[in-house]
C-alpha positions in Angstrom: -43.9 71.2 -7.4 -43.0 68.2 -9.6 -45.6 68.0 -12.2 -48.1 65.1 -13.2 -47.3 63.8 -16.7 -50.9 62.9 -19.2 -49.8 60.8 -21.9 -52.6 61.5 -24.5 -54.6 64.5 -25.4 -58.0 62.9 -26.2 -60.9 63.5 -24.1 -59.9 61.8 -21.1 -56.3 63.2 -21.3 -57.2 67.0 -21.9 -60.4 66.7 -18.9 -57.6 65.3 -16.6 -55.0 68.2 -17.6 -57.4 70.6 -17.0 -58.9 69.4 -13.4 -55.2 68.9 -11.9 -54.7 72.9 -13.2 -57.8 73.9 -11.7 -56.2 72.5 -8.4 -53.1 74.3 -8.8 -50.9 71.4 -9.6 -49.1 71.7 -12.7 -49.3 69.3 -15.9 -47.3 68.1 -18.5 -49.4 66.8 -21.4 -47.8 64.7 -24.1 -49.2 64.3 -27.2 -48.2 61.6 -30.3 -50.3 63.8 -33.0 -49.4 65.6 -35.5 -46.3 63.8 -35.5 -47.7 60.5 -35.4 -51.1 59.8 -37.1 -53.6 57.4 -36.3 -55.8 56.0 -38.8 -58.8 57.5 -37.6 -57.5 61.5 -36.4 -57.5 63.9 -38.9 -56.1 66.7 -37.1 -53.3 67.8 -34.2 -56.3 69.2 -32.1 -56.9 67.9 -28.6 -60.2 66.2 -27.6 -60.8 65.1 -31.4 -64.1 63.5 -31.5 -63.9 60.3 -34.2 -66.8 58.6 -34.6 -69.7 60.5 -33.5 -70.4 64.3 -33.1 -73.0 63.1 -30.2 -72.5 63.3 -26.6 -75.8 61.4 -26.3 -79.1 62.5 -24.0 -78.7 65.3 -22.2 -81.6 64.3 -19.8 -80.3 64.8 -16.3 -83.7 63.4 -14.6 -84.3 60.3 -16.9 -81.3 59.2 -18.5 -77.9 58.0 -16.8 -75.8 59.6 -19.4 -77.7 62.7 -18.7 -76.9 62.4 -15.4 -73.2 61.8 -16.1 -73.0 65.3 -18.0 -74.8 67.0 -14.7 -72.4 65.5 -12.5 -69.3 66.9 -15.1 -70.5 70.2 -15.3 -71.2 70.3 -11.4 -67.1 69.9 -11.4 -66.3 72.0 -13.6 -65.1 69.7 -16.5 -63.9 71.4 -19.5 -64.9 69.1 -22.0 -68.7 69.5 -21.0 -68.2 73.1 -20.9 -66.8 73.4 -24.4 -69.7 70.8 -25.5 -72.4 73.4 -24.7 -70.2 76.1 -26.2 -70.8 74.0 -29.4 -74.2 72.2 -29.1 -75.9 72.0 -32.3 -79.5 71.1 -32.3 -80.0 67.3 -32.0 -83.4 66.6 -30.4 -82.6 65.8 -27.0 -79.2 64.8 -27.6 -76.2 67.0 -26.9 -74.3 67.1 -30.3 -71.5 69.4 -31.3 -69.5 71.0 -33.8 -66.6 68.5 -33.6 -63.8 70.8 -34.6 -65.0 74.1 -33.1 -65.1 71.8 -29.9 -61.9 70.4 -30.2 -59.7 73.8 -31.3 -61.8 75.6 -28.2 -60.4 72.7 -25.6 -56.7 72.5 -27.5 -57.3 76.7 -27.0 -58.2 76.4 -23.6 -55.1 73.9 -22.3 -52.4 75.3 -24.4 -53.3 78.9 -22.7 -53.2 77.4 -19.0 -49.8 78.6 -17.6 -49.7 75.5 -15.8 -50.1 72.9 -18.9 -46.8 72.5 -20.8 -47.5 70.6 -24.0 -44.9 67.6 -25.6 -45.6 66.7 -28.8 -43.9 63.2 -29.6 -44.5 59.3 -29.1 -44.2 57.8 -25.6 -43.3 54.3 -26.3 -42.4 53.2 -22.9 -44.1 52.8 -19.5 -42.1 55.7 -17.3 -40.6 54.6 -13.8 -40.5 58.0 -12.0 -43.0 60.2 -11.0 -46.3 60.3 -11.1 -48.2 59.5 -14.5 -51.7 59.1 -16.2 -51.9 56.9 -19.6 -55.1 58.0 -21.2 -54.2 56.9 -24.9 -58.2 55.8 -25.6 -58.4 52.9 -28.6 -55.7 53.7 -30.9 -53.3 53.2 -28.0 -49.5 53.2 -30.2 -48.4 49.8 -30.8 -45.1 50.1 -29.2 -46.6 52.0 -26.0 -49.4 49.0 -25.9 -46.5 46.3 -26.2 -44.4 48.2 -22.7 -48.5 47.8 -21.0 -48.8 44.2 -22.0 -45.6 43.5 -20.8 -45.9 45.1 -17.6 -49.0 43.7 -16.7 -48.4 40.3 -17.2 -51.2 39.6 -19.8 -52.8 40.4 -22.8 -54.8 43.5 -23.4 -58.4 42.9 -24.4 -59.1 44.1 -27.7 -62.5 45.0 -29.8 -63.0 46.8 -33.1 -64.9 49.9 -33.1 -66.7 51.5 -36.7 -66.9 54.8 -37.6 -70.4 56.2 -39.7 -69.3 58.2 -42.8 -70.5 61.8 -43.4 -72.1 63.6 -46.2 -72.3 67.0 -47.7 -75.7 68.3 -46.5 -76.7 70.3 -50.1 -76.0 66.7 -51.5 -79.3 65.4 -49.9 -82.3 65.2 -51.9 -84.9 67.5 -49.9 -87.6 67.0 -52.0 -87.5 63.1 -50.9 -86.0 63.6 -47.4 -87.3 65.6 -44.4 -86.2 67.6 -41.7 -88.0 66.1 -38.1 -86.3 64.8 -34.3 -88.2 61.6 -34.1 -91.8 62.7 -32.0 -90.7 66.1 -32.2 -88.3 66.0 -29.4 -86.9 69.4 -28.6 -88.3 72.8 -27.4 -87.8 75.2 -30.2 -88.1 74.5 -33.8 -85.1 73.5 -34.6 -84.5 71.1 -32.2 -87.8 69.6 -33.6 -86.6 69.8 -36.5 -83.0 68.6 -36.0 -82.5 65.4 -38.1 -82.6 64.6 -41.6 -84.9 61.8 -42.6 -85.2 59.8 -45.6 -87.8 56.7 -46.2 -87.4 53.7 -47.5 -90.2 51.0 -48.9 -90.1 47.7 -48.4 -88.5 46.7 -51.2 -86.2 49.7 -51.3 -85.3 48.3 -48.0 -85.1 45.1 -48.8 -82.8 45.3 -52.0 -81.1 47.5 -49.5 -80.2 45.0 -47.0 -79.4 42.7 -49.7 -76.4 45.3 -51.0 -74.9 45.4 -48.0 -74.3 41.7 -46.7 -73.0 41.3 -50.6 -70.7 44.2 -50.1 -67.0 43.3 -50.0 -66.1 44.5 -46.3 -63.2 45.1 -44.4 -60.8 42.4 -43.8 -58.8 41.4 -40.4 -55.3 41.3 -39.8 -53.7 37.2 -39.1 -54.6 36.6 -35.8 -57.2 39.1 -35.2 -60.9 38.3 -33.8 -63.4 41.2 -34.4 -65.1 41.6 -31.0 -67.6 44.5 -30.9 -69.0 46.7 -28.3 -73.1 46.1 -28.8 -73.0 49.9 -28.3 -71.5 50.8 -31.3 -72.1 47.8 -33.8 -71.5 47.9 -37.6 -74.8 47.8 -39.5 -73.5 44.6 -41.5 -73.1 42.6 -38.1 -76.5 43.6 -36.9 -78.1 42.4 -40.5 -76.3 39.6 -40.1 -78.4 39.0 -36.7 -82.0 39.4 -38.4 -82.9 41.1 -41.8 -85.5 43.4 -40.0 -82.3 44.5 -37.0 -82.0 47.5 -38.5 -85.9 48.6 -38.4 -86.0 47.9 -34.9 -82.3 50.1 -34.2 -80.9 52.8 -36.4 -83.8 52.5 -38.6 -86.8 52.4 -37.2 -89.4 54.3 -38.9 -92.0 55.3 -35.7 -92.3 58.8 -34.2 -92.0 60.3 -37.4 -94.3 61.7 -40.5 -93.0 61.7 -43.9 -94.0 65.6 -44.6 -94.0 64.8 -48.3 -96.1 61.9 -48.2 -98.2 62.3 -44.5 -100.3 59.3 -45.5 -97.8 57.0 -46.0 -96.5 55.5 -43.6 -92.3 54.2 -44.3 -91.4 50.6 -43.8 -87.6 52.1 -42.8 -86.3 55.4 -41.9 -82.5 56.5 -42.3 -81.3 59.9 -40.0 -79.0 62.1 -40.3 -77.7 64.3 -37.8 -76.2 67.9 -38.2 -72.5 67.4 -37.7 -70.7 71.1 -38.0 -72.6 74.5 -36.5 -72.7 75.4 -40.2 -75.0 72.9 -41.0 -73.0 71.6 -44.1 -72.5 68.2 -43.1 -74.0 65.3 -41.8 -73.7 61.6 -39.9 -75.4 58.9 -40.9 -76.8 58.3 -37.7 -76.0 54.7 -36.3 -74.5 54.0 -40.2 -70.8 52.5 -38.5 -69.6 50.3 -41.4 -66.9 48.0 -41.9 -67.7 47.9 -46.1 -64.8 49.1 -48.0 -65.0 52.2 -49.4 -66.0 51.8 -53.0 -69.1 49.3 -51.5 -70.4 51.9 -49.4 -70.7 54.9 -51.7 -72.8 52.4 -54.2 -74.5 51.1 -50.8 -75.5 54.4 -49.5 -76.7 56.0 -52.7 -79.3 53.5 -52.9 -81.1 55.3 -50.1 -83.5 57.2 -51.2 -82.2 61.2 -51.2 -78.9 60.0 -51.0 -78.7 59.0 -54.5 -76.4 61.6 -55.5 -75.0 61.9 -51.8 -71.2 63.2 -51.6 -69.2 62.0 -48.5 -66.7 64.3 -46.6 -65.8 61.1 -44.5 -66.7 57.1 -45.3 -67.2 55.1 -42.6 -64.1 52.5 -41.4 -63.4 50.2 -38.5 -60.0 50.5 -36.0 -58.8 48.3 -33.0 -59.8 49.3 -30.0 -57.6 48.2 -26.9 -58.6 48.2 -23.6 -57.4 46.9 -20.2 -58.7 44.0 -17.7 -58.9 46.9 -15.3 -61.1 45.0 -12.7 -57.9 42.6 -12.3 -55.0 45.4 -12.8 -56.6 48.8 -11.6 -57.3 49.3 -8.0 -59.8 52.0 -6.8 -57.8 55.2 -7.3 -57.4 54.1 -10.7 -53.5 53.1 -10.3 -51.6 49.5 -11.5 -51.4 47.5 -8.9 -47.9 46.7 -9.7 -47.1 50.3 -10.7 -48.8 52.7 -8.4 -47.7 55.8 -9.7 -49.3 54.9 -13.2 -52.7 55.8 -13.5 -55.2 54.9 -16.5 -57.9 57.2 -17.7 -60.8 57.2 -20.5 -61.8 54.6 -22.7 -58.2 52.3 -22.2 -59.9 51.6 -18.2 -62.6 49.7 -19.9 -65.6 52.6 -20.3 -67.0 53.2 -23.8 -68.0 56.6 -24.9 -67.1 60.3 -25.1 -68.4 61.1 -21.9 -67.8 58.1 -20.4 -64.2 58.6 -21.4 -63.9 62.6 -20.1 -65.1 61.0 -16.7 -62.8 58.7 -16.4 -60.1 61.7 -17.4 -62.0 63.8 -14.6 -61.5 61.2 -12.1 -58.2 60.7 -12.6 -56.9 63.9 -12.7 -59.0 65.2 -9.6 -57.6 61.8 -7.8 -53.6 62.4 -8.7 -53.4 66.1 -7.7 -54.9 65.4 -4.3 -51.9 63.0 -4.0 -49.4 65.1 -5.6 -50.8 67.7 -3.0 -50.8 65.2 0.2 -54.5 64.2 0.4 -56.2 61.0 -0.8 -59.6 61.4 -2.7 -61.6 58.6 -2.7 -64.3 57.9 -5.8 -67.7 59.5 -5.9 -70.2 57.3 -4.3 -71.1 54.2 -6.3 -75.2 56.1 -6.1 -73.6 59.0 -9.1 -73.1 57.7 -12.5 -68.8 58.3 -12.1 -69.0 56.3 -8.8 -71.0 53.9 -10.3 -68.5 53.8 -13.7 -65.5 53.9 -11.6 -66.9 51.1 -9.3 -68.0 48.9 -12.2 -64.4 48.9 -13.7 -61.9 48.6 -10.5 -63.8 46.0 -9.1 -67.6 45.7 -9.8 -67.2 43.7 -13.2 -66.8 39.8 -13.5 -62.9 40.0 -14.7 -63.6 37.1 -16.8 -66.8 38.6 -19.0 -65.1 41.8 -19.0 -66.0 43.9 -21.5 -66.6 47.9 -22.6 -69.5 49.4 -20.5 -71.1 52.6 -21.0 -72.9 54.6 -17.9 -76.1 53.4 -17.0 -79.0 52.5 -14.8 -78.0 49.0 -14.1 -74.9 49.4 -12.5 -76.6 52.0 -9.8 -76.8 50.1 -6.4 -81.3 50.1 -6.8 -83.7 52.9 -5.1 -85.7 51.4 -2.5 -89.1 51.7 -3.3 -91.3 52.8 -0.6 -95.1 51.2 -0.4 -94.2 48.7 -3.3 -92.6 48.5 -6.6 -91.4 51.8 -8.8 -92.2 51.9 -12.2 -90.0 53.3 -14.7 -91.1 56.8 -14.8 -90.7 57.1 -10.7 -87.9 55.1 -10.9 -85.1 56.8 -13.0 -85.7 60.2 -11.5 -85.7 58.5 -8.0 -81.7 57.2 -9.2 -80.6 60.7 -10.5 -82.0 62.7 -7.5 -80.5 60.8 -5.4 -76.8 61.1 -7.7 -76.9 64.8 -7.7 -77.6 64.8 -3.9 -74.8 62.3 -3.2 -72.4 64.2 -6.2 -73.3 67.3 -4.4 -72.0 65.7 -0.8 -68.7 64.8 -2.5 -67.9 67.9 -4.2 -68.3 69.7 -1.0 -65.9 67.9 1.2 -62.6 68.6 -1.5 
């Protein structure tokens, strides 16, 4: 059987490799890295995680993300599999050892007898056979020049940051705290997951004041920096409000100050465990686009960061993505090219898991064809049909821009004997997913 060639091995490239194995269709997964670096990969590994370590909530009943990692694991993804392998605690959030979790999936598909890995740039669209592009944001600049000129326009473009890291016996524990904000989790130390340290009001003031004065990261000619609202820098959310950040990354409630319980902090920064060893950790939320000598000076300023070392600084990177509403159609092929098909973040999805979805789509999708059937996209009623849905077709093609999964693009539960409130409501939309995910796994 002629295989299906994956250009990239990020999330949504390794999750598609694996589901076309898993159907017995073999793969040929080509890879840029080491060979070729990217500004943000640090490593050769498959699946490399960039800016977060988070796979956000894991709540299946309440939470649509939640709901996306019930409906991955129902299929057998590999990337959600090898995310529980790693989980560290994080509250309610699923957060991993980033490259425990990456050398297990690069393990995992370079052991499949039917995965044959290329290392090497692809710089042109191919004509034969059958394909899946899944570069993510740091698409290559001469493979995104062969897209733009095949589809006829430009590709959209936004700027993602990334938050920096820091050395966790570099924290100031007699000033910071360990507590998951209201003591979410259900042992200890998921109660006790994040790193907290306070700030006053004028500690936070003079801290805001640092960081619009900070000399920040400049723009190429010709470059507008769009951002996804997801996934904002903290300077262009100042720049919204002074008191953004209290209500965002920093907002002080659900949390005690165990050094001082009667005192209540005007601002709270987090920090989230980012390795299984419990060395280092994200500033959560902390995506910066201040140079680098601005943020060390910045960040020390927060109180039990003052003598903080950083294994990472934060940065910011181009982000491509396609008009896939106008160029995708519902199997997730070009129109003009049907045997190319896009996966992960490059289809217009933002997020890790959004990303693997699009992967597990994709790859499910092409090895029916390769294997004579057609498989058609979950129902729009499960967060993938919903995703999928939105991007190929759901989205204003004009307004389009990067959407992670949630509750508003779910057709709405009809309510029976008047109105749902919130707490009926979202387990009424992710009962009915896993019923209707259920339905469409069964009839592969």
């Amino acid at each position: 059987m002629e295989p299906i060639h994956i250009i990239g091995a990020g999330l949504a490239g390794s999750e598609a490799a694996w589901q076309i194995t898993r159907a017995g269709v073999p793969v040929v997964l080509h890879e840029m890295r080491p060979k070729v670096e990217t500004f943000a990969h640090k490593s050769g590994d498959f699946a490399e995680m960039v800016c977060s370590n988070s796979f956000r909530s894991d709540d299946d009943e309440n939470n649509a993300v939640g709901q996306l990692h019930w409906e991955m694991r129902a299929a057998g993804g590999l990337i959600m599999a090898m995310a529980d392998r790693h989980k560290l605690p994080a509250g309610g959030a699923l957060a991993v050892d980033r490259d425990a979790f990456s050398a297990d999936v690069t393990a995992a598909l370079r052991a499949e007898p039917l995965v044959s890995v290329e290392e090497g740039e692809i710089t042109e669209l191919p004509q034969d056979g059958r394909w899946i592009i899944a570069t993510g944001p740091l698409t290559s600049a001469a493979l995104g020049a062969a897209i733009r000129a095949e589809t006829g326009a430009e590709s959209l473009a936004f700027f993602d940051a990334i938050a920096p890291i820091v050395y966790a016996d570099s924290i100031d524990m007699d000033i910071a705290w360990r507590q998951s904000r209201y003591d979410k989790g259900e042992t200890e130390e998921e109660r006790t997951a994040y790193i907290n340290c306070p700030m006053t009001k004028p500690e936070y003031e003079a801290f805001i004041d640092a960081m619009l004065a900070a000399e920040k990261a400049e723009f190429h000619e010709g470059e507008t920096a769009g951002y996804f609202d997801g996934c904002l820098p903290i300077e262009v959310m100042t720049e919204r409000g002074r008191e953004t950040l209290r209500h965002g990354p920093m907002k002080p409630v659900g949390l005690t100050n165990a050094h001082k319980p009667e005192e209540k902090p005007y601002a709270v920064v987090q920090l989230r465990r980012d390795n299984a060893l419990g060395t280092l950790y994200n500033i959560v939320g902390f995506q910066t686009k201040m140079k680098y000598g601005a943020q060390t000076e910045v960040f020390r300023m927060i109180p039990g960061l003052q003598n903080a070392q950083f294994a990472r600084l934060g940065g910011i990177h181009r982000n491509t993505f396609l008009n896939s509403p106008t160029l995708l159609d519902d199997r997730m092929r070009l129109r003009a090219r049907p045997n190319l098909r896009f996966a992960g973040q490059v289809t217009g999805v933002e997020g890790y898991v959004e990303s693997a979805a699009m992967g597990l789509l994709a790859g499910r999708m092409a090895a029916a064809e390769a294997l004579g059937r057609d498989l058609a996209a979950p129902p729009g009623t499960t967060a993938m049909g919903a995703l999928i849905h939105h991007i190929t077709g759901g989205a204003e093609a004009k307004t389009f821009q990067p959407m992670n999964v949630n509750f508003g693009l779910f057709p709405p539960v009809e309510a029976k004997g008047g109105r749902r409130g919130r707490k009926d409501r979202y387990p009424a939309y992710t009962n009915r997913a896993k019923d209707d995910f259920r339905a469409w796994l069964a009839v592969q």
